[in-house]
C-alpha positions in Angstrom: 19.3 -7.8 13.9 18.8 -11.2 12.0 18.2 -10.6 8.6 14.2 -10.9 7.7 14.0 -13.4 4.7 10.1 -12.5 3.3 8.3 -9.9 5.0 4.2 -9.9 4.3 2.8 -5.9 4.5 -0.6 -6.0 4.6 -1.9 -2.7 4.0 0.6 -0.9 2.1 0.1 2.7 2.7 1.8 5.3 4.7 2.6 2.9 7.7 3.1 -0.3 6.0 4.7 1.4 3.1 7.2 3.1 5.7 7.6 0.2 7.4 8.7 -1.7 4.3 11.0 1.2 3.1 12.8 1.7 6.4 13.9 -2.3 6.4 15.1 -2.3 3.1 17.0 0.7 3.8 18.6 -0.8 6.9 19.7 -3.7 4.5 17.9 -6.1 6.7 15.3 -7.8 4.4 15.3 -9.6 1.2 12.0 -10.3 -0.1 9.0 -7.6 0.5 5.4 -9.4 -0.7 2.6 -6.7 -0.3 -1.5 -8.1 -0.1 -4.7 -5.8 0.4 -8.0 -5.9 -0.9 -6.6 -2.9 -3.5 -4.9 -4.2 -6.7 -4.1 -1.0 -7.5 -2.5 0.3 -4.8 -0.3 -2.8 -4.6 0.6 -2.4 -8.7 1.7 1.4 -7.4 3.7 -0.1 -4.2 5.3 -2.6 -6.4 6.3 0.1 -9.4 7.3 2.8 -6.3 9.9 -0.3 -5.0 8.0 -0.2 -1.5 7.1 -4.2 -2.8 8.9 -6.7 -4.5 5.6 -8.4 -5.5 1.9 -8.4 -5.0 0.3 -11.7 -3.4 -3.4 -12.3 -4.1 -4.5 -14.9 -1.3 -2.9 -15.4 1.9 -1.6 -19.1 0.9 1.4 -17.6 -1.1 1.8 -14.4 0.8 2.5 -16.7 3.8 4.5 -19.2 2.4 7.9 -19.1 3.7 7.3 -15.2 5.9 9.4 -15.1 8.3 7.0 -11.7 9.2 4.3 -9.9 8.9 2.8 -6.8 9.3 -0.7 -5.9 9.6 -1.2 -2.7 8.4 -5.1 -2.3 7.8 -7.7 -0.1 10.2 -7.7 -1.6 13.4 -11.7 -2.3 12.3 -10.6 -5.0 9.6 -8.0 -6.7 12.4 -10.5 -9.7 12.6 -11.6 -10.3 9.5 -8.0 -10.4 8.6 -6.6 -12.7 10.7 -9.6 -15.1 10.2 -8.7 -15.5 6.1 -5.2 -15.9 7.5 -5.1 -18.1 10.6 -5.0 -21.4 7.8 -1.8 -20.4 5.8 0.0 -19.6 9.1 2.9 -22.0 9.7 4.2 -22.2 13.3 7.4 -19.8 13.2 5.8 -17.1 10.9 5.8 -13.7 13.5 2.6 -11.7 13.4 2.6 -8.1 14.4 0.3 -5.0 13.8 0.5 -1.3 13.6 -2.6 -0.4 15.2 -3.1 2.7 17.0 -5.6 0.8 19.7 -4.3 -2.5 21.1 -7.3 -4.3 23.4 -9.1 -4.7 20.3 -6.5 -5.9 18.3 -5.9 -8.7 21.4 -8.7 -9.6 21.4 -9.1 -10.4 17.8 -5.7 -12.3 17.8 -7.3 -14.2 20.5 -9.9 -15.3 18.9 -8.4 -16.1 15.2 -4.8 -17.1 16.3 -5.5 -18.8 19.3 -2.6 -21.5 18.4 -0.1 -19.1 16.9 0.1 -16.4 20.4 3.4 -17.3 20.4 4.3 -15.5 17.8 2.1 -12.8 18.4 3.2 -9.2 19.2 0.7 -6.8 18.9 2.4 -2.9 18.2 1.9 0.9 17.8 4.2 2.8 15.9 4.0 6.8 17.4 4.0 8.2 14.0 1.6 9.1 10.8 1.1 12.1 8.8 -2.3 13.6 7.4 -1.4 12.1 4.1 -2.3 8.2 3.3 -1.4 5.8 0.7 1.6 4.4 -0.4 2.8 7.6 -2.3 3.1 9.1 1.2 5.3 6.5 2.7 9.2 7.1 2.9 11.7 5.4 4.8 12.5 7.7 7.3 9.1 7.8 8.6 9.7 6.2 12.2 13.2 7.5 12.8 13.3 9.2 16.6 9.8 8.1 16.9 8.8 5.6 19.6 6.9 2.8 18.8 4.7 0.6 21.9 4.7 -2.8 22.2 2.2 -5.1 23.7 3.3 -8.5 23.8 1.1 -11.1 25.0 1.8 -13.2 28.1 2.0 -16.3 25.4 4.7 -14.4 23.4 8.1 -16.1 22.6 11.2 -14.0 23.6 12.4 -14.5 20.2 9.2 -13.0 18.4 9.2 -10.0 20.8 13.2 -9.5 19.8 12.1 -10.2 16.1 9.5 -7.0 16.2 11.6 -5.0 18.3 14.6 -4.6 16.4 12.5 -4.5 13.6 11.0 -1.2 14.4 15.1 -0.4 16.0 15.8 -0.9 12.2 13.3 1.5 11.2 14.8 4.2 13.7 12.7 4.2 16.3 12.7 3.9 19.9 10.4 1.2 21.1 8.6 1.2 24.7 7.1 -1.5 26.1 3.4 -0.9 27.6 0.1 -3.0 28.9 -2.9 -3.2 26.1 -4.9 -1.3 28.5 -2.6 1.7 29.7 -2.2 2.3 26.1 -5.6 2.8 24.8 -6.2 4.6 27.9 -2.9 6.8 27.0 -3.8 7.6 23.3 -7.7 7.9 24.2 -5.7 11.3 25.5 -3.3 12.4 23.4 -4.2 11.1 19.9 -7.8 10.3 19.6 -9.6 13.1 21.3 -7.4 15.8 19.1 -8.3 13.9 16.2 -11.6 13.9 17.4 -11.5 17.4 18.0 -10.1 18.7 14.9 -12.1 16.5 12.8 -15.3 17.8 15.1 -14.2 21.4 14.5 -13.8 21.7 10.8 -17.3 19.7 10.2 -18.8 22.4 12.4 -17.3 25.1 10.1 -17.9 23.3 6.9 -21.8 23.2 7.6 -22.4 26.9 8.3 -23.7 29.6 5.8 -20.8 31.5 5.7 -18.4 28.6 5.7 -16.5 30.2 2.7 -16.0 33.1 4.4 -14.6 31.6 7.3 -12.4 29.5 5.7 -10.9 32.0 3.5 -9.6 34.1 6.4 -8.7 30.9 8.4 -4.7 31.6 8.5 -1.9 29.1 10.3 -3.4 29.3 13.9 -6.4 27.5 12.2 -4.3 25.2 9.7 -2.0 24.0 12.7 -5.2 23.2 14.7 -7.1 21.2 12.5 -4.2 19.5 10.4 -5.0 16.2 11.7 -8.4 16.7 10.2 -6.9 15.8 7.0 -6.4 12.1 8.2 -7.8 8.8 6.6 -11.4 9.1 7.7 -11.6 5.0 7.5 -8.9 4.5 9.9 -9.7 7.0 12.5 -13.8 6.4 11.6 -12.4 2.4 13.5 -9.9 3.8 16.1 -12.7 6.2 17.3 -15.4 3.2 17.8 -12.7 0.7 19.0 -11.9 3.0 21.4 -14.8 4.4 22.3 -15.3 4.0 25.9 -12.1 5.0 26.8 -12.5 8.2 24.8 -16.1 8.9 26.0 -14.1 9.5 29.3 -12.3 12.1 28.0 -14.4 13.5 25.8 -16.7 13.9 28.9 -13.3 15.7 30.8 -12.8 17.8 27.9 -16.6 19.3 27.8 -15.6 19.7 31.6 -13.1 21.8 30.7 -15.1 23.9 28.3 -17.8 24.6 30.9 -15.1 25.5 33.0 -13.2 28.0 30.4 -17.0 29.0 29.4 -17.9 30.1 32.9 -14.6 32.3 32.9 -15.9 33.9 29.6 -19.3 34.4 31.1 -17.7 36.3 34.3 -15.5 38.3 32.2 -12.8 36.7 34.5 -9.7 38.1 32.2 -6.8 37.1 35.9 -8.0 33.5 35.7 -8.5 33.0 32.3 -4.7 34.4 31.5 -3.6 32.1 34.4 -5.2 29.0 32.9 -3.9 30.0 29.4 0.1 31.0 30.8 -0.4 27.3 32.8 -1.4 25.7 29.4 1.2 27.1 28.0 3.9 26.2 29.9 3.2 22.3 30.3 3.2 22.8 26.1 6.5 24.6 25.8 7.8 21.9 28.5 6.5 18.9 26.4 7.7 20.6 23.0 11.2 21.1 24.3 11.8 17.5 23.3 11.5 17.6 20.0 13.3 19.6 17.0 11.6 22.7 16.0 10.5 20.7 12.9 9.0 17.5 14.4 5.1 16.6 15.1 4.3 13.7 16.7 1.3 12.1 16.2 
């Protein structure tokens, strides 16, 4: 890929963090400026090497970027790109990490409505429970896929410039359409963070919580390790996505009255027939990865 002269991270925690580590590992960027609304997170990116230097205002983060990378909850997205949109000069690329994309769109519509060109929203298919920048590691997005959702006003070029920046990074990137991919990760992210988070606050708030939780063993911790995510972050996926994970939220509860009936009828044949099903569209998904991978 062509070599990235200044790369802006804003948000430098586990997935900008990453993101930064993975291109200076790949040798393909010189200059790494990090900018937040933490100075002290930034001080520890710059002593940990993610950052070569922390900008204060966007004015001389932007100057001279040939990239950027918004890294913030998807619920700061506008307010962002608002205190940005002035500095932006007209061949800086722009590109985001956010796990919901119609949202994000919309935003960039409305704050960067003269830079789309250069616009190319993006989803890397990877995280961990931890957060902050003393989680991030360069190896993060290998084997991973990352979604794209370019804008019908993006340039080729700033499409290939995200692209095979995220290649760089290891990962295998997919294109997809803003609205597929909410509707996709309403599924398969959101509701089992939902879930877990939903689960473990139910625990939590009963009397014999500690008692629970001290015989809770690795059925339990695989379950609900999502749980331990950044509550801000998924606190803004949840209500930027809301509607689409209403809908399956609402399938989900389906599905409980469904499994709750069979428990009511003491109906063991169907209930080990929905399980043994269950399990085998697992164990066929599963197959993909190494026995030591999650996705996210």
């Amino acid at each position: 890929m062509a070599q990235i002269g200044k790369l802006v991270v804003c948000g430098v925690g586990l997935i900008g963090g990453s993101f930064a580590l993975g291109l200076r590992k790949a040798g393909v960027v010189e200059r790494i400026v990090g900018i937040g609304r933490t100075a002290s997170a930034l001080e520890r990116a710059r002593e940990l090497g993610v950052i070569d230097e922390v900008a204060t205002d966007w004015a001389s983060a932007l100057d001279g970027a040939d990239l950027v990378l918004l890294a913030a909850p998807v619920g700061q997205m506008g307010s962002i790109m608002a205190a940005m949109a002035p500095h932006l000069a007209p061949g800086t690329v722009v590109t985001d990490a956010g796990s919901t994309k119609r949202d994000v769109i919309e935003a960039a519509y409305h704050h960067l409505d003269s830079r789309l060109s250069h616009v190319v929203p993006a989803h890397p298919i990877a995280g961990a429970e931890t957060s902050g920048v003393d989680a991030a590691f360069g190896e993060l997005y290998r084997d991973r896929k990352v979604v794209m959702t370019p804008l019908p006003e993006s340039d080729a070029d700033a499409v290939a410039l995200v692209r095979s920046a995220w290649e760089a990074c290891g990962a295998t990137v997919v294109e997809m359409a803003p609205n597929d991919h909410d509707r996709v990760f309403a599924a398969v992210s959101h509701l089992p963070h939902l879930l877990a988070f939903g689960l473990v606050h139910d625990l939590a708030g009963r009397a014999n919580a500690e008692l629970l939780f001290s015989h809770a063993a690795s059925g339990f911790r695989d379950f609900t390790r999502i749980a331990g995510s950044h509550p801000e972050m998924w606190r803004d996926i949840c209500i930027a996505n809301r509607q689409a994970l209403l809908g399956e939220l609402d399938q989900y509860l389906a599905e409980l009255a469904y499994v709750r009936a069979l428990l009511m009828a003491g109906d063991g044949k169907r209930l080990e027939e929905l399980f043994d099903e269950a399990r085998v569209a697992r164990n066929a998904w599963a197959s993909q990865f190494p026995p030591t991978s999650s996705a996210e």
